[in-house]
C-alpha positions in Angstrom: -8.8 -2.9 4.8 -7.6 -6.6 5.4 -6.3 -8.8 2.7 -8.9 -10.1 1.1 -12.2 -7.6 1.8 -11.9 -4.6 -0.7 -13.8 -1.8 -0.6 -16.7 -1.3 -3.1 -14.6 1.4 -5.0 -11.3 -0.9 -5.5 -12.9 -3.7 -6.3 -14.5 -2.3 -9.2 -10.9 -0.9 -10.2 -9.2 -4.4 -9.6 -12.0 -6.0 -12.3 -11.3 -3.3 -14.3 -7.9 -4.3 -14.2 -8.0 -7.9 -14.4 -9.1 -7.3 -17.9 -5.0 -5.8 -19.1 -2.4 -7.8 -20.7 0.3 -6.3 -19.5 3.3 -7.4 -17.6 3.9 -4.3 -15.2 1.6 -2.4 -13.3 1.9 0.6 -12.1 -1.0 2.1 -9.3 -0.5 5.8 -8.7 -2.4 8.3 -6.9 -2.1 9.8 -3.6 -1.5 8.8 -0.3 -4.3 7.0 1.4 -6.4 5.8 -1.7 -5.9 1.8 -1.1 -2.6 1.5 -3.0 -1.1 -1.4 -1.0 -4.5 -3.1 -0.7 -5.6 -2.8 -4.4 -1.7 -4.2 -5.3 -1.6 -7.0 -3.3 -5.6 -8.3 -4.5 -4.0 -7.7 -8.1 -1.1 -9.9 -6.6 -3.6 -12.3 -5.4 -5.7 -12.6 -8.6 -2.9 -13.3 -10.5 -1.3 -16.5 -8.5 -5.0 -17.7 -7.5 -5.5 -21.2 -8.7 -9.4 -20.6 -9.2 -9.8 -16.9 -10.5 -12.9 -15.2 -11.3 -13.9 -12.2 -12.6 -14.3 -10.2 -9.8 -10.6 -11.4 -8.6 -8.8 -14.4 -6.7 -11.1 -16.7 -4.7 -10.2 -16.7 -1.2 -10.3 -20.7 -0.8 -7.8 -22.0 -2.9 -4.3 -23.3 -1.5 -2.4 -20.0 -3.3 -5.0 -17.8 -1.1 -3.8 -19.2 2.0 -0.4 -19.4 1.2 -1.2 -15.3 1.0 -3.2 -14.6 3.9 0.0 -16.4 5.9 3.0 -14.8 4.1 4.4 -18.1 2.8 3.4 -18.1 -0.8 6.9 -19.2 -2.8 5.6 -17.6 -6.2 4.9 -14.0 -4.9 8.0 -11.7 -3.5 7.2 -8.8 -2.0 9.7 -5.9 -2.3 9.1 -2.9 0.4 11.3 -0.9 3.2 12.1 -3.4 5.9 10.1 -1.2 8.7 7.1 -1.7 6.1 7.6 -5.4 5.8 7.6 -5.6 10.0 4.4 -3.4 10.3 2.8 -5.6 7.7 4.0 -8.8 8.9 6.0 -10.2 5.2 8.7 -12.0 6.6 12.4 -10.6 5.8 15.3 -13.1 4.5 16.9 -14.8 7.0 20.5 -12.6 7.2 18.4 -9.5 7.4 16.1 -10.5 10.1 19.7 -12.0 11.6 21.1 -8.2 11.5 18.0 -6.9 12.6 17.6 -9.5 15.8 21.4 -8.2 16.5 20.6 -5.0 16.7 23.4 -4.3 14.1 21.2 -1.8 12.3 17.6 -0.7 12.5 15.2 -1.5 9.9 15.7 0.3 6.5 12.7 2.9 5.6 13.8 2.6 2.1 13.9 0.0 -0.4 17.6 -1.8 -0.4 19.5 -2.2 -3.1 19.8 -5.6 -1.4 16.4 -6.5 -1.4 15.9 -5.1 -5.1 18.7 -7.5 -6.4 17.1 -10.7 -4.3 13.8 -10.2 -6.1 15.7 -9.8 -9.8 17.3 -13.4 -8.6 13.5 -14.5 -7.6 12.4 -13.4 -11.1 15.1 -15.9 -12.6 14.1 -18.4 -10.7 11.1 -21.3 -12.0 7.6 -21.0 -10.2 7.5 -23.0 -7.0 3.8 -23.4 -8.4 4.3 -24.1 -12.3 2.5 -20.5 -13.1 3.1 -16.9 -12.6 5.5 -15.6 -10.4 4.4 -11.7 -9.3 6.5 -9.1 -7.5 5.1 -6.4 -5.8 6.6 -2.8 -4.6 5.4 -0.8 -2.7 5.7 1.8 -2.0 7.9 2.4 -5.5 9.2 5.5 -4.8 10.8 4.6 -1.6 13.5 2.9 -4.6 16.5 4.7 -4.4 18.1 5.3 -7.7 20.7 1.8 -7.5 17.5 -0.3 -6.1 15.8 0.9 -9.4 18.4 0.6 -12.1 18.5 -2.9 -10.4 14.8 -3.6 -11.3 15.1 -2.0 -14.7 16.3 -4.8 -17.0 14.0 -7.2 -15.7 11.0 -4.5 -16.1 12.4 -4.2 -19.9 13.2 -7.9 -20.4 10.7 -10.4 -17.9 10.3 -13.8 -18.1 6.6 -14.9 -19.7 5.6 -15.7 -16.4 6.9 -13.2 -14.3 4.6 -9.8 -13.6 4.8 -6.7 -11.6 2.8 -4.7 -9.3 4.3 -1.1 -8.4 2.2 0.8 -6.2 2.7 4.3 -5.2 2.0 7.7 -3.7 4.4 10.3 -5.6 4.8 8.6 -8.9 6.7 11.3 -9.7 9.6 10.2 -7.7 10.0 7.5 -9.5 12.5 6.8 -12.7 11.1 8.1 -16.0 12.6 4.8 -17.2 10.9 3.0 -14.5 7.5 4.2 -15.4 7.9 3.8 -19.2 7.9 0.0 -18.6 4.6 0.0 -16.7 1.0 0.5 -17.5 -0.3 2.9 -15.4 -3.5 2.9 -13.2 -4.3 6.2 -11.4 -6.7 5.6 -8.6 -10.2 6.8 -8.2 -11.1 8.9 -5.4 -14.4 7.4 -3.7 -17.9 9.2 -3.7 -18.5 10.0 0.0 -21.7 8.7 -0.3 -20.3 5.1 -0.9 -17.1 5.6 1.7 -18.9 6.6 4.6 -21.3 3.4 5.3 -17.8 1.5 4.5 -15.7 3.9 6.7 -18.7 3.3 9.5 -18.5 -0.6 9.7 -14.6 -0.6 9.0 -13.6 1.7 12.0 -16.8 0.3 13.9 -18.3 3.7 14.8 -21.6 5.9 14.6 -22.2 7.6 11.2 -20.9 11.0 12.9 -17.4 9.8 13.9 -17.5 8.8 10.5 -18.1 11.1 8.9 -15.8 13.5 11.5 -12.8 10.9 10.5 -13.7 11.7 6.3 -13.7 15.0 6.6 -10.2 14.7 8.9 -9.0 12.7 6.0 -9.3 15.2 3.3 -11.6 12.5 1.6 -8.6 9.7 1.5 -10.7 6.1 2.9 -6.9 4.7 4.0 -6.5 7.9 6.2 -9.5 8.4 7.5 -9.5 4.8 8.9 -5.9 5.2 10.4 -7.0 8.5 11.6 -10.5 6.4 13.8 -7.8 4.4 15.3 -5.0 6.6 16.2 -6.0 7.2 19.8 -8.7 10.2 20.2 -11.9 11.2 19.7 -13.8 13.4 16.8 -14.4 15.6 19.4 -10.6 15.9 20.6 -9.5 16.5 16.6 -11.7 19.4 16.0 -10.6 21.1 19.4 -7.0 20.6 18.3 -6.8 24.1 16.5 -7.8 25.8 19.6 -5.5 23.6 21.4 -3.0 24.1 19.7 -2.9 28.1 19.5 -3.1 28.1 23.3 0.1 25.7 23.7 -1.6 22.9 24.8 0.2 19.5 23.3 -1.3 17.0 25.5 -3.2 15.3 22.3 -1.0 15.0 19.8 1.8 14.6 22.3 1.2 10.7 22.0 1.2 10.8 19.0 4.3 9.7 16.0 6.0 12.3 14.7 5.0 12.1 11.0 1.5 12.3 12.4 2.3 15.4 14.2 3.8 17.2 11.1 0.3 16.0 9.4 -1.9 17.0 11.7 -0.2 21.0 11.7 0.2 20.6 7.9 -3.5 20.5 7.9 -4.1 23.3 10.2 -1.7 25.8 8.3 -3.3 24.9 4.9 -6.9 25.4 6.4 -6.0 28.5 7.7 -4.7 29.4 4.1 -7.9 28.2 3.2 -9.9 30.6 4.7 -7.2 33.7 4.4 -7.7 32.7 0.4 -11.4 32.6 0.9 -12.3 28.9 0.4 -13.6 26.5 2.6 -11.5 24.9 5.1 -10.9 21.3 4.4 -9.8 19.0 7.5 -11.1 21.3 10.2 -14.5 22.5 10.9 -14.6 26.2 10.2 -15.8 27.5 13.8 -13.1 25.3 15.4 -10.2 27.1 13.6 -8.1 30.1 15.5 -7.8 33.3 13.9 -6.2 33.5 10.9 -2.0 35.0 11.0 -1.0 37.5 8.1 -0.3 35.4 4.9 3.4 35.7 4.9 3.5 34.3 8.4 1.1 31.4 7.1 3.5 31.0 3.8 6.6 31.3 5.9 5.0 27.8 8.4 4.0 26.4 5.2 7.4 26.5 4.1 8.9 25.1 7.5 6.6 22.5 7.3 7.2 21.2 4.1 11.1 21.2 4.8 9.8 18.9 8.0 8.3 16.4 5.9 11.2 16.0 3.8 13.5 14.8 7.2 10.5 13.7 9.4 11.5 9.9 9.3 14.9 10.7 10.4 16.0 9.3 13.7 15.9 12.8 15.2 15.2 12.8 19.1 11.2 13.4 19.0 10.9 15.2 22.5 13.1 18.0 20.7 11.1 18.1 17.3 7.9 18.2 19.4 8.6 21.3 21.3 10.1 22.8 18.3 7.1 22.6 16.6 4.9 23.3 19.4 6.5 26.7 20.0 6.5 27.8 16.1 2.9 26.5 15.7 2.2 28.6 18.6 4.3 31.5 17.7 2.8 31.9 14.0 -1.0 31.5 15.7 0.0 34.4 18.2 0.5 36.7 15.1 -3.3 36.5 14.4 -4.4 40.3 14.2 -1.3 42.1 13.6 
């Protein structure tokens, strides 16, 4: 999704919440819904200089000043490898440290960065009107970076307003989330995703709807998952692949995309051992199904993954770690 073109299902949300007269924001919902894109169009309807109803206009100087990442009235507060990947610029000492190679880019919201946007907050509009921060993703605040944020949540400035956007809301502060209205995020009908899913990606109504399924229904996801390097064909053999040994697919691939890709094997596997429908695989694709306490027991591992998955861990290791075990617990099959 770029910048300014929403998709049908957040638009209506981000009329919907034009309408509130709050001062904080919170999105929730999980992962791959359009939280950063729904955030930053509130972001933009807010500083636009011509609103209307259906959100900011697109033309106006404030618009630009968006679309380029120079807009003085909105500061964007997000892990530094996020701001990189997204193109906002970082402040001029952290891109210094960064250009030094003094440290590598934080996945995890500073307690730096959260005190430079309290000191934007307290600053007057470059604009004369609303000054907006938005965070994102929230729960990548630490516990100082929030309590940092906290007494400006409680006490803002009339012009000042917040957009928090998130995937685990529950990771967040109680006391951050008491000073927000929340929003939780509306999972779109398939019917309505996959002409949208179609054009985004740029791809026949079968990929598309290959990529959905893959997705687990989440429009975000499904469009990373058209452009991460193979085909719909390639996916759906993975199961096999991947009981016989064979890496060679995913072996391009990140490792967070790795763990997600065998996270959604094991639980369709569990799936079917429970007697529902698989939900990321088709059914006559999948491998026999190992005993449950062998399926529980990957589960488990897999989760405990997740947890350290972004840590600068040497990826050739964790990938033939988790080649072998996925290959081991598929080998019990039968017994």
């Amino acid at each position: 999704m770029s910048d300014t073109a929403l998709a049908p299902w957040l638009q209506r949300q981000l009329q919907s919440l034009l309408t509130w007269r709050t001062h904080a924001v919170l999105l929730a919902g999980p992962s791959g819904l359009g939280q950063y894109e729904l955030g930053l169009a509130l972001a933009r309807a807010w500083l636009c200089e011509r609103p209307q109803p259906t959100g900011a206009c697109g033309q106006c100087p404030s618009c630009h000043a968006i679309d380029v990442r120079t807009h003085a009235d909105l500061c964007v507060l997000m892990p530094e490898t996020l701001s990189l990947e997204l193109a906002w610029p970082l402040d001029e000492s952290t891109q210094r440290e960064l250009d030094d190679k003094k440290r590598k880019p934080s996945k995890a919201i500073r307690v730096e960065a959260a005190r430079q946007a309290v000191a934007f907050t307290q600053t007057t509009s470059a604009r004369g009107g609303t000054q907006v921060v938005l965070v994102y993703p929230a729960e990548r605040l630490n516990v100082e970076s929030a309590n940092t944020l906290l007494k400006t949540l409680e006490e803002p400035s009339p012009s000042v307003r917040f957009v928090l956007a998130t995937e685990a809301a529950h990771l967040l502060l109680p006391t951050i989330r008491s000073r927000c209205q929340t929003h939780t995020l509306q999972w779109p009908d398939e019917a309505e995703a996959l002409p949208w899913l179609q054009a985004a990606a740029e791809t026949t109504p079968a990929a598309a709807q290959a990529w959905w399924r893959a997705s687990g229904g989440r429009p975000d996801e499904a469009l990373a998952l058209s452009r991460r390097g193979f085909t719909p064909e390639q996916w759906a053999g993975l199961p096999q692949a991947l009981a016989r040994g064979d890496w060679k697919v995913l072996g391009e691939q990140a490792p967070a995309q790795q763990l997600d890709v065998l996270q959604k094997l094991c639980h369709d596997l569990m799936a079917r051992a429970a007697g529902a429908a698989p939900r990321f695989f088709p059914a006559e694709q999948l491998p026999p199904s190992p005993p449950w306490r062998v399926l529980a027991r990957w589960s488990d591992e897999l989760t405990q993954a997740a947890r350290s998955v972004e840590h600068p861990y040497q990826a050739g290791l964790l990938q033939e770690a988790w080649a072998a075990r996925a290959r081991q617990a598929l080998a019990t099959a039968g017994r």
